[in-house]
Each structure stands twice: as C-alpha cells, then as structure tokens.
N, CA, C and O atoms as a Tripos MOL2 file, in Angstrom:
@<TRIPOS>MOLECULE
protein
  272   271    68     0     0
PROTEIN
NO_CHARGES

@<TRIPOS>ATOM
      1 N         -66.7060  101.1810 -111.3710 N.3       1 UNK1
      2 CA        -65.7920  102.0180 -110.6450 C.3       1 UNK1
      3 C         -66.0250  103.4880 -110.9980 C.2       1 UNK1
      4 O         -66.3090  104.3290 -110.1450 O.2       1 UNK1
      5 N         -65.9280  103.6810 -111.9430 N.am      2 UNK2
      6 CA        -66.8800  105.1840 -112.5160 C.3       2 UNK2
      7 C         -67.7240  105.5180 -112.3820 C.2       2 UNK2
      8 O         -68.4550  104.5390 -112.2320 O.2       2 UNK2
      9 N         -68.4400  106.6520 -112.2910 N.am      3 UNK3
     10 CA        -69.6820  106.8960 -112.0010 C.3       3 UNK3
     11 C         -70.1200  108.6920 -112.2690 C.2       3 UNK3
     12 O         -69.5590  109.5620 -111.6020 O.2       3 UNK3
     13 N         -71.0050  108.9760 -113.1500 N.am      4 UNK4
     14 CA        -71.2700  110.0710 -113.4330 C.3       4 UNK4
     15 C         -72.5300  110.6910 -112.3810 C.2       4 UNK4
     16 O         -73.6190  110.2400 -112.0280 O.2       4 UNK4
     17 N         -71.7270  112.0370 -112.0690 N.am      5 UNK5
     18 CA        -72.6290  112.7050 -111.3400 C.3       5 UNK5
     19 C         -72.1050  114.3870 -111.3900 C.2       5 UNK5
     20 O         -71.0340  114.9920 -111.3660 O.2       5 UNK5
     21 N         -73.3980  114.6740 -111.4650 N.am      6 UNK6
     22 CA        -73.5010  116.3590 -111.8640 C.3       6 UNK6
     23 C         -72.9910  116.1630 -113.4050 C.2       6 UNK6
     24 O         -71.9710  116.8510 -113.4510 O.2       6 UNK6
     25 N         -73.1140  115.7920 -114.2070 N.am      7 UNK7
     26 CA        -72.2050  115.4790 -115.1440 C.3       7 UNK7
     27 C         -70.7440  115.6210 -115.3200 C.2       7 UNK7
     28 O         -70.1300  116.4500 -115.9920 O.2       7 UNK7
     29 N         -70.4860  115.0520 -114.8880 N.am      8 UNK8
     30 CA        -68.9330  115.1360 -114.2260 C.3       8 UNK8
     31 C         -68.6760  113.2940 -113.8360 C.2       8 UNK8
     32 O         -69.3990  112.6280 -113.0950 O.2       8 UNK8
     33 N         -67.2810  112.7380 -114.6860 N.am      9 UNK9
     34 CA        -66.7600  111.6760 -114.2050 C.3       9 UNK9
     35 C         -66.1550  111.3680 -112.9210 C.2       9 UNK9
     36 O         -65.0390  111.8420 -112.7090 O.2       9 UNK9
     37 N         -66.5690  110.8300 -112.2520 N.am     10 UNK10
     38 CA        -66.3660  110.1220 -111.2220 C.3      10 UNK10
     39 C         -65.5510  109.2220 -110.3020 C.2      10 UNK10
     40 O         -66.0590  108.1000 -110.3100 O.2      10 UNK10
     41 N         -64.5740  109.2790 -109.5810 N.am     11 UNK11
     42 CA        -64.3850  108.0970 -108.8930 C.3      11 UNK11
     43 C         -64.6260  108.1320 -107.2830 C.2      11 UNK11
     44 O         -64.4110  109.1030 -106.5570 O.2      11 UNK11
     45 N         -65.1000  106.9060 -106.9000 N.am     12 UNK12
     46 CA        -65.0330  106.6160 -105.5700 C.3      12 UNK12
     47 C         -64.0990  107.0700 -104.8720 C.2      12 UNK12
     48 O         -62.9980  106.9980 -105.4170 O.2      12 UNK12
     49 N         -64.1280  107.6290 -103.6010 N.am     13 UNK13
     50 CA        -62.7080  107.6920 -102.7840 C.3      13 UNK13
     51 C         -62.2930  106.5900 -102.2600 C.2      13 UNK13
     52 O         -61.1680  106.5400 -101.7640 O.2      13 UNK13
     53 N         -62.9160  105.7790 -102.2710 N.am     14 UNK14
     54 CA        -62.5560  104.6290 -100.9720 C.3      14 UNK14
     55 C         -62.0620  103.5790 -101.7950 C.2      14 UNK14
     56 O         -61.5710  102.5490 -101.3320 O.2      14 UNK14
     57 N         -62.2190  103.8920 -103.3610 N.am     15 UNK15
     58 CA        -61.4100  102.8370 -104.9270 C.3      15 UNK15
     59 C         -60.1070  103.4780 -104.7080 C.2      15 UNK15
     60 O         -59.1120  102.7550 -104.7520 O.2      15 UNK15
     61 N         -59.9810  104.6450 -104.4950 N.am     16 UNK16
     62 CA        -58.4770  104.8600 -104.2970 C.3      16 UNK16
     63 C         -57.3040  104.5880 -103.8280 C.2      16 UNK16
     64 O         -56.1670  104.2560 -104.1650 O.2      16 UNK16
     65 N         -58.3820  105.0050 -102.3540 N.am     17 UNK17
     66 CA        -57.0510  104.4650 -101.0880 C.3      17 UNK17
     67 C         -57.3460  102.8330 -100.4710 C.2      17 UNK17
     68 O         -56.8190  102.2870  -99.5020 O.2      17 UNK17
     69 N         -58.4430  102.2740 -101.4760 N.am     18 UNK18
     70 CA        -58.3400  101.2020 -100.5710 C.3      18 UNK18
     71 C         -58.2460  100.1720 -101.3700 C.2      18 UNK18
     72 O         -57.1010   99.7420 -101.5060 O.2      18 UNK18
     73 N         -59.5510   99.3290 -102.2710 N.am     19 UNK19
     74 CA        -58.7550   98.2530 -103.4760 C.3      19 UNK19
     75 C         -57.7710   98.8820 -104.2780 C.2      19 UNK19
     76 O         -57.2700   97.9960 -104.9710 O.2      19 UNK19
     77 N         -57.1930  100.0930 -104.5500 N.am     20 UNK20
     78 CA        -56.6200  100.3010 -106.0090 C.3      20 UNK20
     79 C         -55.3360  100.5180 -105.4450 C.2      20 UNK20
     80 O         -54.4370   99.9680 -106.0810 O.2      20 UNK20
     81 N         -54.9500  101.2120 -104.3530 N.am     21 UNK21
     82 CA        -53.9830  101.7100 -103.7890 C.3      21 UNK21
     83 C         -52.9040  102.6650 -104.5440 C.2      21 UNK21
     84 O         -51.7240  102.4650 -104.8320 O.2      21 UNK21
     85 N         -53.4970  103.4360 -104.6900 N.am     22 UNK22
     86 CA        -53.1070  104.4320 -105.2640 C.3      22 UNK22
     87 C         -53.1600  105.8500 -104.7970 C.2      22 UNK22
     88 O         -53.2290  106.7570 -105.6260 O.2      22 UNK22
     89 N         -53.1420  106.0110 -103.9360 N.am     23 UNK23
     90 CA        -53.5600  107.2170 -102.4750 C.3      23 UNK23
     91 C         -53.3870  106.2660 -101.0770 C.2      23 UNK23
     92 O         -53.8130  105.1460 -100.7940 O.2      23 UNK23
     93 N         -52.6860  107.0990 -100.4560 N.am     24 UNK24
     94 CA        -53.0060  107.0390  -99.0630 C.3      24 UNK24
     95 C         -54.0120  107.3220  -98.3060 C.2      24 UNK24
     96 O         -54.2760  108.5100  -98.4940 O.2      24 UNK24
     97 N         -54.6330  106.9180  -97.6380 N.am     25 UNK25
     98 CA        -55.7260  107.9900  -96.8730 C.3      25 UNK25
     99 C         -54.9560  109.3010  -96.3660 C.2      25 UNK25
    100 O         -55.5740  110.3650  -96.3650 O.2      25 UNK25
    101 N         -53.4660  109.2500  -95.8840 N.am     26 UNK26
    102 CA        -53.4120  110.7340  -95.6030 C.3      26 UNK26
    103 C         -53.0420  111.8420  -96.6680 C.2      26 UNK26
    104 O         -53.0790  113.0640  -96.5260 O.2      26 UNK26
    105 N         -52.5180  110.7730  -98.2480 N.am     27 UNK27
    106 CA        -52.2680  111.5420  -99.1580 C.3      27 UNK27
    107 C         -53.6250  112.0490  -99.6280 C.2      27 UNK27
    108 O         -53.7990  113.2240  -99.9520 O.2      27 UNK27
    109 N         -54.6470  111.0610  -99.6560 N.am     28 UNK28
    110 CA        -55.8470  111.7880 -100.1000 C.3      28 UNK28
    111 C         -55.9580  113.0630  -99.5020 C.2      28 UNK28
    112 O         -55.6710  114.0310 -100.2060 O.2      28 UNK28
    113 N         -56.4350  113.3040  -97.9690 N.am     29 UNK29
    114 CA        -57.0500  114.4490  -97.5930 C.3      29 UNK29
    115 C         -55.8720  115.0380  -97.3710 C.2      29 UNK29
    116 O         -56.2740  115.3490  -96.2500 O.2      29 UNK29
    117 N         -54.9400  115.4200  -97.3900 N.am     30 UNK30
    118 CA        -54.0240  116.5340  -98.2190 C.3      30 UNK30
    119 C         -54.0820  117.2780  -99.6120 C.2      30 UNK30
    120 O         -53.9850  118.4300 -100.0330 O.2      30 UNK30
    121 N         -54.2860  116.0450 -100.0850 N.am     31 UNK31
    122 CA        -55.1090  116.5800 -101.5680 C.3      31 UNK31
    123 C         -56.5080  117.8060 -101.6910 C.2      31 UNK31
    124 O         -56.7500  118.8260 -102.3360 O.2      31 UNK31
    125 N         -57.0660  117.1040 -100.8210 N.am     32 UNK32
    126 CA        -58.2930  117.5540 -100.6020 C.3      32 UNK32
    127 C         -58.6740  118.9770  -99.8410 C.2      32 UNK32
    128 O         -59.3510  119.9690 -100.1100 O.2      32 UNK32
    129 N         -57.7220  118.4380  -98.5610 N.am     33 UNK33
    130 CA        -57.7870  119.7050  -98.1340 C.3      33 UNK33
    131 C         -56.8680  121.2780  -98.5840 C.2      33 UNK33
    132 O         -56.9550  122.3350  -97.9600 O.2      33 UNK33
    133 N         -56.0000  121.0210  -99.8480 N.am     34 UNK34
    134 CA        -55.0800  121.6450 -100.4940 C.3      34 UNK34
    135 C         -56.0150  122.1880 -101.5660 C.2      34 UNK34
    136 O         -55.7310  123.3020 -102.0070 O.2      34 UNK34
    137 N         -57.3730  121.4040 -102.1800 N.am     35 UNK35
    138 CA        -58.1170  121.4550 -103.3970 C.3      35 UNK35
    139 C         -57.2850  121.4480 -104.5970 C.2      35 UNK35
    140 O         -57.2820  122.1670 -105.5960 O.2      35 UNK35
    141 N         -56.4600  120.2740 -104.1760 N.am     36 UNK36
    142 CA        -55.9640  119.6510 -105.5250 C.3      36 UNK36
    143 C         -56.4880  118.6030 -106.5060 C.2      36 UNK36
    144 O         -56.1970  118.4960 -107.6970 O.2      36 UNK36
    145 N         -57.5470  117.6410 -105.5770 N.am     37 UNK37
    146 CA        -58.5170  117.2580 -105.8090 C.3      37 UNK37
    147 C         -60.0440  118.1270 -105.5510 C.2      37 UNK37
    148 O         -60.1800  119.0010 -104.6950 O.2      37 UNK37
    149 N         -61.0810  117.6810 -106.4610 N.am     38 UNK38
    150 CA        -62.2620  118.3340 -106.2460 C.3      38 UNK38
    151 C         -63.5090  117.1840 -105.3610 C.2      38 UNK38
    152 O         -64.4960  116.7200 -105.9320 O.2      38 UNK38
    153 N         -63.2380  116.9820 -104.2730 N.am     39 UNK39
    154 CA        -64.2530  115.9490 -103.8920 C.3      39 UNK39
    155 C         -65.8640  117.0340 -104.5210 C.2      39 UNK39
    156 O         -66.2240  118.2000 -104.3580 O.2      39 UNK39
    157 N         -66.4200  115.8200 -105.2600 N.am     40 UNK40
    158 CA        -67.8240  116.5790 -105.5230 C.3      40 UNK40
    159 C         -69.3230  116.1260 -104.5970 C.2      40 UNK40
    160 O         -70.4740  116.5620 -104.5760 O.2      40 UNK40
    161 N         -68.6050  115.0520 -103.9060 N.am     41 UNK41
    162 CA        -69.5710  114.5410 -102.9390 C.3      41 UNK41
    163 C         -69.2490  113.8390 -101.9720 C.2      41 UNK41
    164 O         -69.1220  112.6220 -102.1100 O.2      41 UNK41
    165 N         -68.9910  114.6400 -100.4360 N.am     42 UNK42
    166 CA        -68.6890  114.1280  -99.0390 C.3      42 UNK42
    167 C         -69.2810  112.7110  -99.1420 C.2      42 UNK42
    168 O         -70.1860  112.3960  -99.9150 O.2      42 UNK42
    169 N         -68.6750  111.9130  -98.2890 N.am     43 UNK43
    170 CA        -69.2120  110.3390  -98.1760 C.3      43 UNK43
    171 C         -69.8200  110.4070  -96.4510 C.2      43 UNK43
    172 O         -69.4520  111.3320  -95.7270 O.2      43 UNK43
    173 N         -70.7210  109.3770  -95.9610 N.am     44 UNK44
    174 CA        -70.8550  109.3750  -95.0730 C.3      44 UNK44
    175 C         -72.4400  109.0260  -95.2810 C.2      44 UNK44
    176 O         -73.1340  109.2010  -96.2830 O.2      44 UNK44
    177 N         -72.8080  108.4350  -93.9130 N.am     45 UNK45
    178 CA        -74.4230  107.5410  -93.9580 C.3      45 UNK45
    179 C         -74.5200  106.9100  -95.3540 C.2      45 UNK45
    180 O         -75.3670  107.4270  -96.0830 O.2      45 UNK45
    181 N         -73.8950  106.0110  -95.8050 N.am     46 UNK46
    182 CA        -73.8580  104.8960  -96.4160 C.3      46 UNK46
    183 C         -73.2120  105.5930  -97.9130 C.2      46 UNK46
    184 O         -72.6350  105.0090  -98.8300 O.2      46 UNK46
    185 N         -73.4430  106.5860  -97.8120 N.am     47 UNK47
    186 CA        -72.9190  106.8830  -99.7100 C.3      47 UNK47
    187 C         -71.2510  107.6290  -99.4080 C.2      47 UNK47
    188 O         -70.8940  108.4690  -98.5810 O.2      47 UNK47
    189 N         -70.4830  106.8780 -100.4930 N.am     48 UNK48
    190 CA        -69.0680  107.3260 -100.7890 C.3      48 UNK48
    191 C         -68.8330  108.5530 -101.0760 C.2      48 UNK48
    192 O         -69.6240  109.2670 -101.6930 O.2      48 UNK48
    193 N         -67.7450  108.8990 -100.6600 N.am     49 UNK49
    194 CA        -67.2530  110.0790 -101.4700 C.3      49 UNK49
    195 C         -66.6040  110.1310 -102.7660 C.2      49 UNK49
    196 O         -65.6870  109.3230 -102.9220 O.2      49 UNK49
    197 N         -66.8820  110.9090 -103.7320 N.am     50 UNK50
    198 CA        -66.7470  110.7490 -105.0200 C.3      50 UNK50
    199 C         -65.9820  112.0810 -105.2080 C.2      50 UNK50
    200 O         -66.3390  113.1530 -104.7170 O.2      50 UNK50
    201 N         -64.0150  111.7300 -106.5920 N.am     51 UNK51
    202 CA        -64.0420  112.2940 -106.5070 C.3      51 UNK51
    203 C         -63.8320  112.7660 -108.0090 C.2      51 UNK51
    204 O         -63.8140  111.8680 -108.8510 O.2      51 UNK51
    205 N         -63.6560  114.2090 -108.4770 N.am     52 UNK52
    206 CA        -63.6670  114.2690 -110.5000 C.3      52 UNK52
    207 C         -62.6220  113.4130 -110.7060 C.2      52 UNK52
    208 O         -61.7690  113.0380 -109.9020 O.2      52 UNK52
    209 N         -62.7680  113.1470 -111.8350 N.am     53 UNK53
    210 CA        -61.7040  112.7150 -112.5070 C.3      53 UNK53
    211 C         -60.6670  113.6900 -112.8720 C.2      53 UNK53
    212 O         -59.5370  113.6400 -112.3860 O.2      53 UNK53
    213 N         -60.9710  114.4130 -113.5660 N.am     54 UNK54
    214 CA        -60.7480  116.0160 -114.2790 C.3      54 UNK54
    215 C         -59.6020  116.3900 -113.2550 C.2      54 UNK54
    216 O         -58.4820  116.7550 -113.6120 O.2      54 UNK54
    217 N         -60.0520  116.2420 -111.8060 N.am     55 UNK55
    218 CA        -58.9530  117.4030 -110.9060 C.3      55 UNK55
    219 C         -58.4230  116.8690 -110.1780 C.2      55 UNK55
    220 O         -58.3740  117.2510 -109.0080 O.2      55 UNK55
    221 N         -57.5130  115.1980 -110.8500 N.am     56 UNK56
    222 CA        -56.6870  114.3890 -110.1890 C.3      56 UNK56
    223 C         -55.6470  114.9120 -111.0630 C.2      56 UNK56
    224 O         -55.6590  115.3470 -112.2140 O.2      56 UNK56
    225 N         -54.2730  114.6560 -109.7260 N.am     57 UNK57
    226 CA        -53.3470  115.1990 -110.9070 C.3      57 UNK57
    227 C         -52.9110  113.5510 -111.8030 C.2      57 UNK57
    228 O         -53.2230  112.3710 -111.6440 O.2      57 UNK57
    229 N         -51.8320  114.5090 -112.9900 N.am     58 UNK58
    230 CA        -51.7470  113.2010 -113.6510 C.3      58 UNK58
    231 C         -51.3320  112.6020 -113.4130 C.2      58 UNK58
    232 O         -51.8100  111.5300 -113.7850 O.2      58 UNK58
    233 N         -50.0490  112.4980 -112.5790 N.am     59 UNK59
    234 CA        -49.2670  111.4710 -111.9520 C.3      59 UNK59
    235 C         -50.3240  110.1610 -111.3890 C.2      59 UNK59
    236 O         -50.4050  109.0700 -111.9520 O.2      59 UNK59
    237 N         -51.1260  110.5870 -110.0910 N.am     60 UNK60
    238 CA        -52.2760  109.5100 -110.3120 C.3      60 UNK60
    239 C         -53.2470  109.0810 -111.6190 C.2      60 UNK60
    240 O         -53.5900  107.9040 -111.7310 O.2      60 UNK60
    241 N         -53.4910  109.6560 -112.1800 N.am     61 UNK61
    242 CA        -54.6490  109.5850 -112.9340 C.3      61 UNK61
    243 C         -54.4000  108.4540 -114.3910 C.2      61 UNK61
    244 O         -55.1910  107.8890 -115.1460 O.2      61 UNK61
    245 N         -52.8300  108.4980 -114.2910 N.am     62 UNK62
    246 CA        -52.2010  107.8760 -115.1740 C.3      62 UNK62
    247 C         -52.3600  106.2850 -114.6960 C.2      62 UNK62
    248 O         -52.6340  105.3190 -115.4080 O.2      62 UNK62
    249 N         -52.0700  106.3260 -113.1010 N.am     63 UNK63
    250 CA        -52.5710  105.1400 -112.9660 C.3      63 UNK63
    251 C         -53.3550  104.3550 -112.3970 C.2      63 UNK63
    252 O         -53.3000  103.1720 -112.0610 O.2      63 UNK63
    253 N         -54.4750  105.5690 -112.2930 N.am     64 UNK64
    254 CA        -55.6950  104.9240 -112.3390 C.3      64 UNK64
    255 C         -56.4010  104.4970 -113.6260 C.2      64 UNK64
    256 O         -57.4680  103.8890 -113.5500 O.2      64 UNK64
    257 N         -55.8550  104.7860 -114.7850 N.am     65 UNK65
    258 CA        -55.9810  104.4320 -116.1700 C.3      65 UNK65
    259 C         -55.4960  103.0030 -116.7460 C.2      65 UNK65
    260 O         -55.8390  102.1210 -117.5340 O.2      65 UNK65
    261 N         -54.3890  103.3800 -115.7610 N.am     66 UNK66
    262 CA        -53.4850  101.4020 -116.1230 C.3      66 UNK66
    263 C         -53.8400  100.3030 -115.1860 C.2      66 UNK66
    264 O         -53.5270   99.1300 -115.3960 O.2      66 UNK66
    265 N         -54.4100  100.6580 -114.2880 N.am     67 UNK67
    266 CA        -55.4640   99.7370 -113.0510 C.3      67 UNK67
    267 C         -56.9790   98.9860 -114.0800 C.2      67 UNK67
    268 O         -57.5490   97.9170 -113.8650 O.2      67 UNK67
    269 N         -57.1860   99.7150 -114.8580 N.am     68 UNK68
    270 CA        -58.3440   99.7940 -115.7060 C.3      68 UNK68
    271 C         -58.2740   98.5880 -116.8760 C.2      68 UNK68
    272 O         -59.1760   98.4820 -117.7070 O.2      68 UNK68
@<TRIPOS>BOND
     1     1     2 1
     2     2     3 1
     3     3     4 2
     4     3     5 am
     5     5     6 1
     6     6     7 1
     7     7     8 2
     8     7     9 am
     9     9    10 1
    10    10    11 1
    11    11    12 2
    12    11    13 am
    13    13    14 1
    14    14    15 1
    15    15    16 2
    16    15    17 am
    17    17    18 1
    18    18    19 1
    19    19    20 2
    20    19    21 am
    21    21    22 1
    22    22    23 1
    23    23    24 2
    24    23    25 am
    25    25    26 1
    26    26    27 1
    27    27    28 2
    28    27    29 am
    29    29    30 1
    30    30    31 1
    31    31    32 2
    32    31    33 am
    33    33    34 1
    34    34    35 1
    35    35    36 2
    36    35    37 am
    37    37    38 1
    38    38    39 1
    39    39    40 2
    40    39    41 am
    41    41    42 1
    42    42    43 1
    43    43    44 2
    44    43    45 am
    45    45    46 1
    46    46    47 1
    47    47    48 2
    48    47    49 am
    49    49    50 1
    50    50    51 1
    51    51    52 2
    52    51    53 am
    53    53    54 1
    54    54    55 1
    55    55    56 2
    56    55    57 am
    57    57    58 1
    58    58    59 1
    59    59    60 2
    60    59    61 am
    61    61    62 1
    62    62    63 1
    63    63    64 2
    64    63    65 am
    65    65    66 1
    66    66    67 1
    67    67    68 2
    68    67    69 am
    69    69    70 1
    70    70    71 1
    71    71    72 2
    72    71    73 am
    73    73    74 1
    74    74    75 1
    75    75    76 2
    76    75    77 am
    77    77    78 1
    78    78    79 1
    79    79    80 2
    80    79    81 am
    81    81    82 1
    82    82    83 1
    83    83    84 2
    84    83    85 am
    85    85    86 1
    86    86    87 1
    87    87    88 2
    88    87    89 am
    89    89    90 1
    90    90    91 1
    91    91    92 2
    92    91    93 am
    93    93    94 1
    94    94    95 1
    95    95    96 2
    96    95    97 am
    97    97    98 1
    98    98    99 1
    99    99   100 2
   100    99   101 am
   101   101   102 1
   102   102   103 1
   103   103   104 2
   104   103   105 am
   105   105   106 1
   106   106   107 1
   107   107   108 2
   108   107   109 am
   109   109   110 1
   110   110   111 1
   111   111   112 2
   112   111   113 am
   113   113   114 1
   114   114   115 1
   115   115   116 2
   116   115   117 am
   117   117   118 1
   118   118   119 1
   119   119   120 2
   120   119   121 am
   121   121   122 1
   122   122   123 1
   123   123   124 2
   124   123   125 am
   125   125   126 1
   126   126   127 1
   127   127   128 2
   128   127   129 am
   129   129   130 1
   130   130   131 1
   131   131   132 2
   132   131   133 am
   133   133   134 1
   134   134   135 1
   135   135   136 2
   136   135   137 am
   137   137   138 1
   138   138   139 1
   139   139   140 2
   140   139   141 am
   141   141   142 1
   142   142   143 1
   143   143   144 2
   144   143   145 am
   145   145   146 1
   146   146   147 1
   147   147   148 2
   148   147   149 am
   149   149   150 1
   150   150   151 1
   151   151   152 2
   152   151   153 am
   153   153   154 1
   154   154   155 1
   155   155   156 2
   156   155   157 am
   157   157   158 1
   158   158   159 1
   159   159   160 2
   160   159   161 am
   161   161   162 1
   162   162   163 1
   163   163   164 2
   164   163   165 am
   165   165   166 1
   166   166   167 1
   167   167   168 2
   168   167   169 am
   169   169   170 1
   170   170   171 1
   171   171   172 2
   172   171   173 am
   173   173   174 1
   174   174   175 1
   175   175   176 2
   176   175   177 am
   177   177   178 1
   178   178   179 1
   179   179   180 2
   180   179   181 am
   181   181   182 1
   182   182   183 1
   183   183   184 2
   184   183   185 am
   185   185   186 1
   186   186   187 1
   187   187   188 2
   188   187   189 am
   189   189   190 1
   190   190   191 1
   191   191   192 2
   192   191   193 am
   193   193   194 1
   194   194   195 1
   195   195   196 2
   196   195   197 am
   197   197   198 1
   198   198   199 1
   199   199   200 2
   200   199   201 am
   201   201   202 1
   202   202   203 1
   203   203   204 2
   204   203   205 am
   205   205   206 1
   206   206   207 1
   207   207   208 2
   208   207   209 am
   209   209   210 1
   210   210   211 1
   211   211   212 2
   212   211   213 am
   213   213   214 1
   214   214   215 1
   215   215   216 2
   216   215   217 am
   217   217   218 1
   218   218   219 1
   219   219   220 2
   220   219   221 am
   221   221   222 1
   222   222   223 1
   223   223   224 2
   224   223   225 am
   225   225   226 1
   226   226   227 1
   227   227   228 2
   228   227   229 am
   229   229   230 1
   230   230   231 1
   231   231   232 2
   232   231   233 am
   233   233   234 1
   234   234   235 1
   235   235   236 2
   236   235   237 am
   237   237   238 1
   238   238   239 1
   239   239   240 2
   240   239   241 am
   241   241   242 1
   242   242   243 1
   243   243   244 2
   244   243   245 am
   245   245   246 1
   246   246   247 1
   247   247   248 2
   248   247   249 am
   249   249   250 1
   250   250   251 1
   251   251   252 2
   252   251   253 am
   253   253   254 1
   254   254   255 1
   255   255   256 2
   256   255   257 am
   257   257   258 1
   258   258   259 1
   259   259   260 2
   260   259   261 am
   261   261   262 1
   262   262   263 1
   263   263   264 2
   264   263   265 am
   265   265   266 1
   266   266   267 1
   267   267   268 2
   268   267   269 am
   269   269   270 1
   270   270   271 1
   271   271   272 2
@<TRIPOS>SUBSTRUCTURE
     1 UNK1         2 RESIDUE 1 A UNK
     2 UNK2         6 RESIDUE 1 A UNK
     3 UNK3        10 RESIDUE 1 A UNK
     4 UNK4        14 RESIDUE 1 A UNK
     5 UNK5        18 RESIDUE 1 A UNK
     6 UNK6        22 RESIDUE 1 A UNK
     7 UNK7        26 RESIDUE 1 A UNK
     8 UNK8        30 RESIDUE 1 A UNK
     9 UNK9        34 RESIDUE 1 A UNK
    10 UNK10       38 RESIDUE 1 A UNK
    11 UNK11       42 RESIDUE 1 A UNK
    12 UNK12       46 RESIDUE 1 A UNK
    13 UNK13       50 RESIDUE 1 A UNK
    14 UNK14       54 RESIDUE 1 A UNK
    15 UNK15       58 RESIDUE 1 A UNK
    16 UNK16       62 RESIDUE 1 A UNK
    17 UNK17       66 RESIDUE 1 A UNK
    18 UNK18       70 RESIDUE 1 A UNK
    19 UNK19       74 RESIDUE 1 A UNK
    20 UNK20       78 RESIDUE 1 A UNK
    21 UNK21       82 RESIDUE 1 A UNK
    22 UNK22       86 RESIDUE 1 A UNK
    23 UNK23       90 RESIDUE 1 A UNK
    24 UNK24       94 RESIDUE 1 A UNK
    25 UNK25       98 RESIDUE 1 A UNK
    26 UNK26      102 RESIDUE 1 A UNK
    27 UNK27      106 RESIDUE 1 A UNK
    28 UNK28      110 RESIDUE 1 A UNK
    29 UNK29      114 RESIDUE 1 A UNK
    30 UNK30      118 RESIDUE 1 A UNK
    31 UNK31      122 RESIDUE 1 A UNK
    32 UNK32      126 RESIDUE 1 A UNK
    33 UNK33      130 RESIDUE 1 A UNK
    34 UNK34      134 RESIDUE 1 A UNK
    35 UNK35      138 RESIDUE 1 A UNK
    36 UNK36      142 RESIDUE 1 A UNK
    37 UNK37      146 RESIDUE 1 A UNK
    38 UNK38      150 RESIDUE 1 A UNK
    39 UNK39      154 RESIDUE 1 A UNK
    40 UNK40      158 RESIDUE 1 A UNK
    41 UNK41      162 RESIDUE 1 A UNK
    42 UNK42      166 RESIDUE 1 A UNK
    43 UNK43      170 RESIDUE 1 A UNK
    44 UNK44      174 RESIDUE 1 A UNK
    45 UNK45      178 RESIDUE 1 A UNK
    46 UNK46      182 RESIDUE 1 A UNK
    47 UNK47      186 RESIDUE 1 A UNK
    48 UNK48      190 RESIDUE 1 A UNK
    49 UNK49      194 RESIDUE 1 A UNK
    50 UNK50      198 RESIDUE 1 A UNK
    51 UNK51      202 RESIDUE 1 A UNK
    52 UNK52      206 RESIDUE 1 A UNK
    53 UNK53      210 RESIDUE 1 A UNK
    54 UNK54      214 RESIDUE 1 A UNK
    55 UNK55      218 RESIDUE 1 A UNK
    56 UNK56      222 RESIDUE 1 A UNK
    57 UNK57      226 RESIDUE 1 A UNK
    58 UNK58      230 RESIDUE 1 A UNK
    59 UNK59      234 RESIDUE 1 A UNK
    60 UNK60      238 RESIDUE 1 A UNK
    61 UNK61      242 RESIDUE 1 A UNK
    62 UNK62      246 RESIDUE 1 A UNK
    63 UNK63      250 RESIDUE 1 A UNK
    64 UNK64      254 RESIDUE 1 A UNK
    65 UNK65      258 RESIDUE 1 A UNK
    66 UNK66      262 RESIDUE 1 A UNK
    67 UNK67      266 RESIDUE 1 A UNK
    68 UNK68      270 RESIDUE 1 A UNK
C-alpha cells in the first residue's frame, strides 16, 4: 500500500477512496484542489495517483495508520 517515490512516502489515491474508505472521491479532490493534500503523481494510462503521506491532514492520517 506504500510506496516510495521522489523520496517521499506514498499512498495510492484510489487506497483511499476506494478499499480503505477513508476519503470520498469528492472529499479527495477538494483536498486537492485546496492543496491540502500534495498529489505527487497524477494517475491516468494505467498508473495511480499517489499521494504524500506528510501532507495528509491528521485527522485522516490517523486512520490510515489504524487500517494498517
């Protein structure tokens, strides 16, 4: 479910809003488009969007930790 890139921790977008449920798809891109999250890599033609770990707030991040 993690995944390092740019050196920077990782999560899938689509672990979020879709097995983990922990985002909405419209809460995500509110996030996103607010840059409350840092997507570090658009998804699309087969590769996910990935997003830091670092620039989730904690309220999620807390439980994406207890999903774990």
């Amino acid at each position: 479910m993690y995944q390092d890139y740019n050196n920077a921790l990782c999560i899938p977008a689509n672990w979020l809003f879709g097995q983990s449920g922990i985002l909405s798809v419209w809460n995500y891109n509110r996030l996103a488009s607010r840059n409350r999250i840092r997507v570090v890599r658009k998804g699309g033609n087969g590769r996910t969007a990935l997003v830091e770990f670092d620039s989730i707030p904690p309220r999620f991040r807390t439980k994406i930790i207890d999903q774990l």
